[in-house]
BALOBA-1460 file (C-alpha; in Angstrom, 3 decimals):
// residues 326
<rec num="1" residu="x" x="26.728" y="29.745" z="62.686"/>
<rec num="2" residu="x" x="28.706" y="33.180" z="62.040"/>
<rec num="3" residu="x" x="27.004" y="33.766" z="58.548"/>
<rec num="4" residu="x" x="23.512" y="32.995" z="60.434"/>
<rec num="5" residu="x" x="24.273" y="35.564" z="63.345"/>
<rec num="6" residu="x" x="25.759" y="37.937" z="60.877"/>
<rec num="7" residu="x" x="22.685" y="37.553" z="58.172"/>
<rec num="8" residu="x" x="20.402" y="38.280" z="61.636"/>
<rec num="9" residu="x" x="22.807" y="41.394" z="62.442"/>
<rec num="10" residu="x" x="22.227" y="43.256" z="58.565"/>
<rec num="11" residu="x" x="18.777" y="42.332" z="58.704"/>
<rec num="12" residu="x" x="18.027" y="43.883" z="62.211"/>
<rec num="13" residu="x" x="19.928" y="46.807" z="61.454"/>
<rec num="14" residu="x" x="18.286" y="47.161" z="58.222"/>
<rec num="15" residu="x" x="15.053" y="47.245" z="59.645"/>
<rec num="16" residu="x" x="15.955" y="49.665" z="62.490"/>
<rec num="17" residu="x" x="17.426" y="52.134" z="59.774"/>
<rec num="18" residu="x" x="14.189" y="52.124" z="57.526"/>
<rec num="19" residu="x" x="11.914" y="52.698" z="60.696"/>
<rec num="20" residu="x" x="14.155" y="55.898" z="61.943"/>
<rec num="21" residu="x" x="14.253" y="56.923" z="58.734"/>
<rec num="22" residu="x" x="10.437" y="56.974" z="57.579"/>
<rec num="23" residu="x" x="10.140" y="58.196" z="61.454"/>
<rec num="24" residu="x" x="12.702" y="61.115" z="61.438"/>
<rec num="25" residu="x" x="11.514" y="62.160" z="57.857"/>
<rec num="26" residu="x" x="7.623" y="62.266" z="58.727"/>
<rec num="27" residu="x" x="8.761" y="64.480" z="61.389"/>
<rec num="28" residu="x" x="10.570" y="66.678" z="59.149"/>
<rec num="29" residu="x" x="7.933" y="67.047" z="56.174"/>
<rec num="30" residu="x" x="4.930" y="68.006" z="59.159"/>
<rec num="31" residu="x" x="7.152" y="70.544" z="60.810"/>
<rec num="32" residu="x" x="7.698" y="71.793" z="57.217"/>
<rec num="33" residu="x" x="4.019" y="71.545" z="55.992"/>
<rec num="34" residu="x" x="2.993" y="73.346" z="59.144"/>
<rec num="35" residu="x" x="5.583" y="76.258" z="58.894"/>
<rec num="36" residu="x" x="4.148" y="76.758" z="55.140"/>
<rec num="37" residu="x" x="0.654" y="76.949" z="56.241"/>
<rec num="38" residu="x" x="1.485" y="79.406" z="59.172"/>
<rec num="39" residu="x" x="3.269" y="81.015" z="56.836"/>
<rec num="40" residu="x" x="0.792" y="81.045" z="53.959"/>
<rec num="41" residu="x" x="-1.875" y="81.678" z="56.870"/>
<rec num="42" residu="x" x="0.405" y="85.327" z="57.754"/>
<rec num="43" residu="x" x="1.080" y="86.580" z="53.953"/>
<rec num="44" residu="x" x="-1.719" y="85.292" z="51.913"/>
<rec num="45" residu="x" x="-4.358" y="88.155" z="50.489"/>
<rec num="46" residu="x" x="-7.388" y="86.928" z="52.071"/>
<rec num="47" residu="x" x="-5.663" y="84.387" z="54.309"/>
<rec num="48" residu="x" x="-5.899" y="86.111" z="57.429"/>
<rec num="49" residu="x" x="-9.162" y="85.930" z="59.519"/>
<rec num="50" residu="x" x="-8.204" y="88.838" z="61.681"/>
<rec num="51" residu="x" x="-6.442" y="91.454" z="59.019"/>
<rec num="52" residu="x" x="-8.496" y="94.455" z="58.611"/>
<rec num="53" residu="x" x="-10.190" y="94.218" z="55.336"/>
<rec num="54" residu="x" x="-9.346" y="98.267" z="54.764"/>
<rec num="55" residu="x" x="-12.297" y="99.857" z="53.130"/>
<rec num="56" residu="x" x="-13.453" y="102.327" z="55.655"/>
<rec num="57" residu="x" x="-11.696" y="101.881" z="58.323"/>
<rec num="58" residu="x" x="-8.152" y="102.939" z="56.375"/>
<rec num="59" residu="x" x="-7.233" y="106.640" z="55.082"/>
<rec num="60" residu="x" x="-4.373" y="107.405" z="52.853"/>
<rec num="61" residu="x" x="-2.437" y="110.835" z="54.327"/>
<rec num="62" residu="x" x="-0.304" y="111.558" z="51.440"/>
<rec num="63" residu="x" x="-0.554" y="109.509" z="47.420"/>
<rec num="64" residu="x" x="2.292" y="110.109" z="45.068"/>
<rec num="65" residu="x" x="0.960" y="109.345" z="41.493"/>
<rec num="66" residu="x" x="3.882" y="109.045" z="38.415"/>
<rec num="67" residu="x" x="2.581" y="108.815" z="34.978"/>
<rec num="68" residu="x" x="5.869" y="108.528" z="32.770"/>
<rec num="69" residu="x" x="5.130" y="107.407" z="29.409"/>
<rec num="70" residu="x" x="7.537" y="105.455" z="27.102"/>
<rec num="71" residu="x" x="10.173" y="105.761" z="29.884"/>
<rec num="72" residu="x" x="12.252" y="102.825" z="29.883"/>
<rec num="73" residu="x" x="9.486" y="100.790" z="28.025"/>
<rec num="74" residu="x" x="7.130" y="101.316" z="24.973"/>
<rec num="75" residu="x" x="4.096" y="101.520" z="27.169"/>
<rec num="76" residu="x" x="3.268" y="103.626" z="30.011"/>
<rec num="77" residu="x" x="4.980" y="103.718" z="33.292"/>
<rec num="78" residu="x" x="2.385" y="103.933" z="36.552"/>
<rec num="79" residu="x" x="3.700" y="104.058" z="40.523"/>
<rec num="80" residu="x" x="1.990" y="104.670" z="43.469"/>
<rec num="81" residu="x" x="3.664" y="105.476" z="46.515"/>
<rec num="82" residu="x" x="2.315" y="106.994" z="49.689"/>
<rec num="83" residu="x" x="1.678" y="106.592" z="53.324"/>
<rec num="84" residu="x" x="-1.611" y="105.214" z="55.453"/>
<rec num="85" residu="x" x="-2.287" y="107.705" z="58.331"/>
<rec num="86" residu="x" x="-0.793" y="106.986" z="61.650"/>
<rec num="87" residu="x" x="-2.984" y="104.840" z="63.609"/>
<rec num="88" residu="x" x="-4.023" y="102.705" z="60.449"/>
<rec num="89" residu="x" x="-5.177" y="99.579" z="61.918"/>
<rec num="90" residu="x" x="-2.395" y="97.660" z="60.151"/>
<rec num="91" residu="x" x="-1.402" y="95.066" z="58.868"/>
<rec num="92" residu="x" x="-4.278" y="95.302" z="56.672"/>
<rec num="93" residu="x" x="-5.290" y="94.168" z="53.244"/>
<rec num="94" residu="x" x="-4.941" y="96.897" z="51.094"/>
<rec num="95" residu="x" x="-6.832" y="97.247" z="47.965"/>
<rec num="96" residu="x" x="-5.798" y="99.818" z="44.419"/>
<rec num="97" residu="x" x="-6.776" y="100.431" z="41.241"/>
<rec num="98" residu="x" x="-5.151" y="100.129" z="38.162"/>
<rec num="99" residu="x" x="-6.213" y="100.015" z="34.384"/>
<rec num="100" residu="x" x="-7.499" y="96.635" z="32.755"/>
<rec num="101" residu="x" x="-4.745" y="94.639" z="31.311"/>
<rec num="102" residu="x" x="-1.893" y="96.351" z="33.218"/>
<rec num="103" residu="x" x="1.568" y="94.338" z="33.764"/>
<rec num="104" residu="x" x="2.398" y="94.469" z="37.819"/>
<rec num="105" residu="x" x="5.921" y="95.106" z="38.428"/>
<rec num="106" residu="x" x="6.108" y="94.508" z="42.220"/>
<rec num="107" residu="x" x="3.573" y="95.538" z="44.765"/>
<rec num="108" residu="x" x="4.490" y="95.790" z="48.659"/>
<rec num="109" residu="x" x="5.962" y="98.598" z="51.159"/>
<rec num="110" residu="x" x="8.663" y="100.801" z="50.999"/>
<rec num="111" residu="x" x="11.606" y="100.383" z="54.158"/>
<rec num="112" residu="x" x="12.764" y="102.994" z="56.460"/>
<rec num="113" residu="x" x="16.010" y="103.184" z="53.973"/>
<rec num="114" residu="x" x="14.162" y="103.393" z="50.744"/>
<rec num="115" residu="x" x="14.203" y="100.210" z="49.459"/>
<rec num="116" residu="x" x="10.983" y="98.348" z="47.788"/>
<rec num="117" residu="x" x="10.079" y="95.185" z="49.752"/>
<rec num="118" residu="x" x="7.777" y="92.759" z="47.616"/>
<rec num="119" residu="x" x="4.541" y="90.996" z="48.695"/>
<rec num="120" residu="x" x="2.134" y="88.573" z="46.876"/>
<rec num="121" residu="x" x="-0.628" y="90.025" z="45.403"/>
<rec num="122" residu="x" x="-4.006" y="89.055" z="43.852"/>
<rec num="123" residu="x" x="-5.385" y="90.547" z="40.824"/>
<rec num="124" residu="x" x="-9.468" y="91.199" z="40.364"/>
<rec num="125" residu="x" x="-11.554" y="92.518" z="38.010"/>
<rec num="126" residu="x" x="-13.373" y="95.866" z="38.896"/>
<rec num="127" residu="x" x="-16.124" y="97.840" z="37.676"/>
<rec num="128" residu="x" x="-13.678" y="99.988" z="36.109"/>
<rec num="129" residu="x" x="-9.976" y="98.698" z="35.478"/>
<rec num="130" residu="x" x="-8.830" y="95.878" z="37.651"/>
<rec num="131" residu="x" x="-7.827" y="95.891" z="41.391"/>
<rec num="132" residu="x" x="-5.116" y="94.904" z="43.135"/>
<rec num="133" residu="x" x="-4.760" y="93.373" z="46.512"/>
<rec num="134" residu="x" x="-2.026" y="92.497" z="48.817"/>
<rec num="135" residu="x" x="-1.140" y="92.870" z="52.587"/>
<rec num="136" residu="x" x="1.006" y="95.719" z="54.211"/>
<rec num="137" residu="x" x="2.007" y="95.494" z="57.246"/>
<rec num="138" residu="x" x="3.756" y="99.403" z="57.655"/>
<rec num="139" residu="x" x="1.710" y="102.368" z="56.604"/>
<rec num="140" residu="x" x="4.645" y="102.783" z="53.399"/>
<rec num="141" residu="x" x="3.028" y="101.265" z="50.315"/>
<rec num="142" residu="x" x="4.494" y="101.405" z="46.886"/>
<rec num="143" residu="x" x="3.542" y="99.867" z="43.457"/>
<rec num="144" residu="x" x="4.624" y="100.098" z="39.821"/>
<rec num="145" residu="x" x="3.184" y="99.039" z="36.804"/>
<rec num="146" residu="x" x="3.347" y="98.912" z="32.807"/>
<rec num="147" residu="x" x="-0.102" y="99.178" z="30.435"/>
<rec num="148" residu="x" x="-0.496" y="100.518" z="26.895"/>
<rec num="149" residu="x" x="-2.780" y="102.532" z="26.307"/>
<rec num="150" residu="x" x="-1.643" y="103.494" z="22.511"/>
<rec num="151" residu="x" x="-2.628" y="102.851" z="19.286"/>
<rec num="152" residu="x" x="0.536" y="102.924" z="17.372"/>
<rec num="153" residu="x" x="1.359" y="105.848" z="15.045"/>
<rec num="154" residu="x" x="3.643" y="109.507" z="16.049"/>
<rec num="155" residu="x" x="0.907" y="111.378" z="17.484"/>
<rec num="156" residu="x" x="0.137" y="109.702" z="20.545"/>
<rec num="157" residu="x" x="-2.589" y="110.194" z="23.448"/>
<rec num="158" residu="x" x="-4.323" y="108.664" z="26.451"/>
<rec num="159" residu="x" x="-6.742" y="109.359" z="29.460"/>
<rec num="160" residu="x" x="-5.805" y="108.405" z="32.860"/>
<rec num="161" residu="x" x="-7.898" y="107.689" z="35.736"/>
<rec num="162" residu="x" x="-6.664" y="108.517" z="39.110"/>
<rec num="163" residu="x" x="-9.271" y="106.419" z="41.768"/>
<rec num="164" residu="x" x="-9.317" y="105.471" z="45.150"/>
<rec num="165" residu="x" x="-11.019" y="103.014" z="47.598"/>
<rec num="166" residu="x" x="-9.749" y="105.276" z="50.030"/>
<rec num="167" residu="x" x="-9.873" y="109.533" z="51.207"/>
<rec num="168" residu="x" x="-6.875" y="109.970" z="50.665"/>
<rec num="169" residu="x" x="-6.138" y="113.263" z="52.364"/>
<rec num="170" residu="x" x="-3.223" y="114.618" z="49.551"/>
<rec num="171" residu="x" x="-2.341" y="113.057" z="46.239"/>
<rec num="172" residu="x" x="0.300" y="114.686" z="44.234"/>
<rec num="173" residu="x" x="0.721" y="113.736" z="40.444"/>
<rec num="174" residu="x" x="3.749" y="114.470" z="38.432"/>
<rec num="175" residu="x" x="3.503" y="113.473" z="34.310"/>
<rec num="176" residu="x" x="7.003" y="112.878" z="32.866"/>
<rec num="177" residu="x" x="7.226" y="114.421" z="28.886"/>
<rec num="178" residu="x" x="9.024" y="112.120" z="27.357"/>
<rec num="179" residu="x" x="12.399" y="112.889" z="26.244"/>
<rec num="180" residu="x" x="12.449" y="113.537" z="22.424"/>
<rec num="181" residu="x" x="8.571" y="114.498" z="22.241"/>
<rec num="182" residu="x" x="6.951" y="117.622" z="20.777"/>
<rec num="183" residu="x" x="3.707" y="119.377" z="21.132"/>
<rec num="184" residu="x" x="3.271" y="117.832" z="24.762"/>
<rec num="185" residu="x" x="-0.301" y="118.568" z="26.679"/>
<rec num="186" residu="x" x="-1.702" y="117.811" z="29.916"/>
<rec num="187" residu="x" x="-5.273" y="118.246" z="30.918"/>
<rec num="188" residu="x" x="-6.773" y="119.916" z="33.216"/>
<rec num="189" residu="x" x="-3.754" y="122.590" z="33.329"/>
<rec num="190" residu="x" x="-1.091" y="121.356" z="35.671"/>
<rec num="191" residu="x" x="-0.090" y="123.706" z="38.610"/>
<rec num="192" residu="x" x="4.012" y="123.540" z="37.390"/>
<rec num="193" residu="x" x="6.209" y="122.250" z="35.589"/>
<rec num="194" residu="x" x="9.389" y="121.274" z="36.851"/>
<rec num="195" residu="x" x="12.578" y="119.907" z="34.958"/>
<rec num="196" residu="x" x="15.424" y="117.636" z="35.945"/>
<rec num="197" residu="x" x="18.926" y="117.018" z="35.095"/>
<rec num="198" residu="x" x="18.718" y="114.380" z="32.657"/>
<rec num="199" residu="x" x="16.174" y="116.801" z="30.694"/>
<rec num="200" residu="x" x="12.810" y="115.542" z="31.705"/>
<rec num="201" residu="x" x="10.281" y="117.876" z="32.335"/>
<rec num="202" residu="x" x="7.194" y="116.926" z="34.698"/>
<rec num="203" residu="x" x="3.895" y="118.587" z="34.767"/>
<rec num="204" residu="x" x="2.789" y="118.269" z="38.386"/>
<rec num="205" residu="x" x="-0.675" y="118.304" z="40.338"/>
<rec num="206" residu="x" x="-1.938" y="118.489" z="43.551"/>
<rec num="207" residu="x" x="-5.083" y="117.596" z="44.990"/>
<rec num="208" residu="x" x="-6.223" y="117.659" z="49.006"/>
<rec num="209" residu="x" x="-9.297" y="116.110" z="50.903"/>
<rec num="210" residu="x" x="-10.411" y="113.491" z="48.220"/>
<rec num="211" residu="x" x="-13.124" y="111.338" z="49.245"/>
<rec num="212" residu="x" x="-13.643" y="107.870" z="48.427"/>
<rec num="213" residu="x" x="-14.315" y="106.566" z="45.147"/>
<rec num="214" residu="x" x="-13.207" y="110.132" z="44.234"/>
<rec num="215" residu="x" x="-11.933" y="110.001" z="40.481"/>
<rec num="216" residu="x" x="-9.274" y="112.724" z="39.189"/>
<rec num="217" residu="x" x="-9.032" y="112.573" z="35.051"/>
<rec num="218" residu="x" x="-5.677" y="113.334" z="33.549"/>
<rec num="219" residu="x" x="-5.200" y="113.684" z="29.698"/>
<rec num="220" residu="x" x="-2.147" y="113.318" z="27.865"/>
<rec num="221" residu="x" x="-1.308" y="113.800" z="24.081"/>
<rec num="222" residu="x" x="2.127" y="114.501" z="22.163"/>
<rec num="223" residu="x" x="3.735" y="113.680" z="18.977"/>
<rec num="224" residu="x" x="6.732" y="111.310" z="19.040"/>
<rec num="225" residu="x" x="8.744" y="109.944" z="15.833"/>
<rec num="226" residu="x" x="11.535" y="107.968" z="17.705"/>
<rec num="227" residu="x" x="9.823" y="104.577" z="18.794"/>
<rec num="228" residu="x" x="12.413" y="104.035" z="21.444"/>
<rec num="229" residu="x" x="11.849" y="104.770" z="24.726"/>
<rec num="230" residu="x" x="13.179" y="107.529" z="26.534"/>
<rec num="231" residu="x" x="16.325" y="105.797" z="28.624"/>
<rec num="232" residu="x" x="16.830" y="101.722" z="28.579"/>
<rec num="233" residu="x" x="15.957" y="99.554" z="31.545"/>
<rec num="234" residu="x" x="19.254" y="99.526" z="32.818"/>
<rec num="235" residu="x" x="20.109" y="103.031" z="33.033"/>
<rec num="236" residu="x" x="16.642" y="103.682" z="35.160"/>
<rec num="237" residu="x" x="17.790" y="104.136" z="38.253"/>
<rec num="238" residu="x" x="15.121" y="106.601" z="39.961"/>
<rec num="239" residu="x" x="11.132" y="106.049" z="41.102"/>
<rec num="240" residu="x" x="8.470" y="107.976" z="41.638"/>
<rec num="241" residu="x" x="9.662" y="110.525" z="44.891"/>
<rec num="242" residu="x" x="13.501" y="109.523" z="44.732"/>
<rec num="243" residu="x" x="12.660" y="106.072" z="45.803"/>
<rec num="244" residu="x" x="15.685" y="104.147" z="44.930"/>
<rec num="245" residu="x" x="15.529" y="100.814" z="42.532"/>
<rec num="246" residu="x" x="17.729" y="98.841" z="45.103"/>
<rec num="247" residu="x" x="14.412" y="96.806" z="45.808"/>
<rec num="248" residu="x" x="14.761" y="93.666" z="47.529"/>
<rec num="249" residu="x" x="13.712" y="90.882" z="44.649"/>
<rec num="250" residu="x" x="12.832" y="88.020" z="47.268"/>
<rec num="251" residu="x" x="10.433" y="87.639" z="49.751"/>
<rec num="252" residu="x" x="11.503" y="86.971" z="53.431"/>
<rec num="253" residu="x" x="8.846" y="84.707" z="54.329"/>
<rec num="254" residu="x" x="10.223" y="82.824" z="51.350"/>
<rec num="255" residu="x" x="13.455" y="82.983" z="53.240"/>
<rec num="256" residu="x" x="12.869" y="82.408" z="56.550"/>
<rec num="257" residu="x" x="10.775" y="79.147" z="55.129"/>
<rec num="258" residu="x" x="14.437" y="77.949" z="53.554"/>
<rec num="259" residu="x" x="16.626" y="78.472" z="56.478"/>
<rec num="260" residu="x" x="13.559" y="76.640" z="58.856"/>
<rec num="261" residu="x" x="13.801" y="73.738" z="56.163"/>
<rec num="262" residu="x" x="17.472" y="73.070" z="56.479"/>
<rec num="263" residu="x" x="17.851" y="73.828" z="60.112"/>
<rec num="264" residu="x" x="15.068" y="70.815" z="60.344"/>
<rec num="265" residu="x" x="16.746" y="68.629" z="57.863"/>
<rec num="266" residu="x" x="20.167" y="69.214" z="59.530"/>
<rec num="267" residu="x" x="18.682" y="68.357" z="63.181"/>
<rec num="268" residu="x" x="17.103" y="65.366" z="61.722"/>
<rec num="269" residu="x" x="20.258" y="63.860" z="59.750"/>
<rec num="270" residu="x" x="22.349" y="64.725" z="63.261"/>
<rec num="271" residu="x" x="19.463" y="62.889" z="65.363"/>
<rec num="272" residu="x" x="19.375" y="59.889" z="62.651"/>
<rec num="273" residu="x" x="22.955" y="59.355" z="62.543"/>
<rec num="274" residu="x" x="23.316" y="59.530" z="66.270"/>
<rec num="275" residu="x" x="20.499" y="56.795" z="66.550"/>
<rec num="276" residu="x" x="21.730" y="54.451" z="63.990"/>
<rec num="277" residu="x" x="25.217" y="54.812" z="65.506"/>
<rec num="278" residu="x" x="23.644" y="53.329" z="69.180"/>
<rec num="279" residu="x" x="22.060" y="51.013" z="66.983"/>
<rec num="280" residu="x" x="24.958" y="49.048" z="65.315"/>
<rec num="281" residu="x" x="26.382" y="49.415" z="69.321"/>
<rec num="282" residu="x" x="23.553" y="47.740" z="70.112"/>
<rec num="283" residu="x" x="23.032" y="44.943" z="68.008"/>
<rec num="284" residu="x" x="26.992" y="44.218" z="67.853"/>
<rec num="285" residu="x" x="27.291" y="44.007" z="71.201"/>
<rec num="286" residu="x" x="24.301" y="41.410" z="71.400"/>
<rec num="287" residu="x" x="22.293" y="40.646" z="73.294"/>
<rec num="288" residu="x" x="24.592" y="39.484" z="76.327"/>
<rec num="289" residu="x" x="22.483" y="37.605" z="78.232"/>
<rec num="290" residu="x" x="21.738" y="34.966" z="75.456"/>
<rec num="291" residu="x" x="25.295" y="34.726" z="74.492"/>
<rec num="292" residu="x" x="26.824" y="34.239" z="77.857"/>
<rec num="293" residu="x" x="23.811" y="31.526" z="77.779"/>
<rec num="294" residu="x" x="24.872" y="29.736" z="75.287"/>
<rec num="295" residu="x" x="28.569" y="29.604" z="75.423"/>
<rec num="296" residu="x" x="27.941" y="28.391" z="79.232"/>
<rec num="297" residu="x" x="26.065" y="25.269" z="77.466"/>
<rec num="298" residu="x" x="27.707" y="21.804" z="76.871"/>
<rec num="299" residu="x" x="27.912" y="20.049" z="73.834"/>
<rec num="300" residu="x" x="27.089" y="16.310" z="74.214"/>
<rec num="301" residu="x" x="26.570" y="13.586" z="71.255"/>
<rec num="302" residu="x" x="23.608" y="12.736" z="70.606"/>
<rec num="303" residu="x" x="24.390" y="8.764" z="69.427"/>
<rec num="304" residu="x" x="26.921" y="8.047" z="72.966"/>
<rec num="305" residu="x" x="26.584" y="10.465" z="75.255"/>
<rec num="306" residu="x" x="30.203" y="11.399" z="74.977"/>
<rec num="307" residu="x" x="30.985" y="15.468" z="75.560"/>
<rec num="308" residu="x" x="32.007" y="17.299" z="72.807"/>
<rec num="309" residu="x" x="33.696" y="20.623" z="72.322"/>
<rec num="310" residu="x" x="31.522" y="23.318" z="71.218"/>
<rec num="311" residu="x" x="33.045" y="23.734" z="67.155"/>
<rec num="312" residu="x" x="33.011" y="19.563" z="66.306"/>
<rec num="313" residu="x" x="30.851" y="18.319" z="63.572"/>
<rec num="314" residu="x" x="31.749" y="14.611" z="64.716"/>
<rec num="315" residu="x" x="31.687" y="12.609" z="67.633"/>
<rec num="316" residu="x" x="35.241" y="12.492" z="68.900"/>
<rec num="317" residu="x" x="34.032" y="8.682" z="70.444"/>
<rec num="318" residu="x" x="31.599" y="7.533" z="68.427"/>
<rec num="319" residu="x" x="32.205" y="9.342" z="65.162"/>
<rec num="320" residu="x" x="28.875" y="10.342" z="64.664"/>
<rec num="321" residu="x" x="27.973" y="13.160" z="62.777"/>
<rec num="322" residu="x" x="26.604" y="16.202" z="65.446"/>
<rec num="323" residu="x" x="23.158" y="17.902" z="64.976"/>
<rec num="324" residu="x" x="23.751" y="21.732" z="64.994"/>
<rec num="325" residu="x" x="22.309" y="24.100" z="67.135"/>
<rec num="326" residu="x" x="19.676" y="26.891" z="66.368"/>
């Protein structure tokens, strides 16, 4: 009789764990799966009915162009950084051009502190170049990029195309010479030229009251012998406008998705242990009612009638052997 009760004891609390489990983890993988579709639904380009679409409704106060060839790389160094006008009907999906074939470094906003904060973006092809798309939600925007626009060879030489979606009200460019490079020329003639104290000089330009679609043409030719770029990648520590490289390399919707996760996970493994817990209580203790039933029952044989104690197998009178119970 005890290996019969205790059999019914594993198998009801077997069955009682696999239900709150399958339960308690369906609940956890919806409120997950929701919180990456709201999430998705916020920070996806394109995602969001509601996010201004930023054609002609956005304006660009003040663009910051950097054209730094063979920098810290072989190819050509592009950033943007700049600032939406106040009022900018953000966040918004903002849209930039960039030459075809161009590697994207990181594309998002620039914090209060100077630091680069990363958002997904889509690449497009464009009638001229490619485009970029991502959303900003503060009027700071930054992005860097590599292409290469060379051939191979010393003398080298490329055209750059400055272009906007936007009117962008000022857009300063600065070309960096790089360092160990003779015969160096801009086109068109730039207004200055500026050096720093690691020995770059910049030729710098400054346009105001660009309209849309507006395209500025910069030229750049010089001879260079040394195939190595100018400083390596872990010595650059400046961007375009003194904008620090401390950039944050992760996403925070990424992170607030991970802490929501285990918060869930941890509330359901609390919840599921505290269940299972009032579940062994349960069956252990059970149920009362049919056991105080049945060890108020008498035992009688079934060959004399004589009464037997509850644990015989044989009449005590008769000696008959006793059916069991159950």
């Amino acid at each position: 009789m005890a290996w019969v009760l205790l059999g019914k004891r594993e198998t009801v609390l077997t069955a009682v764990k696999y239900r709150e489990v399958a339960y308690l983890m369906g609940m956890v993988f919806k409120l997950i799966g929701w919180s990456l579709l709201s999430s998705l639904w916020i920070m996806g380009p394109g995602l969001t009915p509601t996010m201004a679409q930023g054609k002609g409704d956005l304006r660009i106060s003040l663009m910051r162009v950097s054209i730094w060839p063979e920098y810290d790389d072989p190819r050509v160094l592009v950033m943007y950084q700049g600032q939406f006008a106040a009022g900018s009907p953000l966040p918004a999906l903002v849209r930039f051009q960039i030459p075809q074939g161009a590697e994207i470094h990181m594309a998002g906003s620039v914090s209060p502190q100077g630091e680069h904060q990363h958002q997904p973006f889509e690449v497009s092809p464009a009638r001229k170049g490619a485009e970029v798309s991502y959303n900003l939600a503060t009027t700071n925007f930054y992005m860097e990029f590599y292409y290469n626009p060379f051939k191979g060879g010393e003398k080298k030489g490329f055209e750059y195309l400055v272009q906007s979606i936007y009117p962008i009200d000022k857009l300063e460019v600065d070309i960096q010479q790089p360092l160990r490079a003779n015969d160096f020329r801009v086109d068109p003639k730039p207004l200055s030229v500026i050096s720093d104290q690691r020995g770059f000089k910049y030729s710098r330009y400054a346009f105001e009251r660009l309209a849309k679609d507006r395209e500025v043409k910069l030229r750049v030719s010089y001879t260079k012998a040394d195939p190595n770029p100018s400083v390596e990648k872990a010595t650059a520590g400046m961007g375009a406008g003194g904008v620090t490289e401390r950039s944050s390399r992760f996403n925070p919707y990424v992170i607030i998705l991970s802490v929501t996760a285990s918060i869930l996970i941890a509330m359901a493994g609390y919840y599921l242990l505290g269940r299972r817990r009032g579940a062994v209580r349960e069956v252990v203790a059970a149920p009362p009612e049919k056991r105080g039933a049945r060890e108020g029952q008498k035992r009688f044989c079934n060959q004399c009638g004589q009464e037997v104690a509850t644990g015989d197998n044989f009449c005590s009178n008769c000696g008959a052997r006793l059916r069991k119970r159950g």
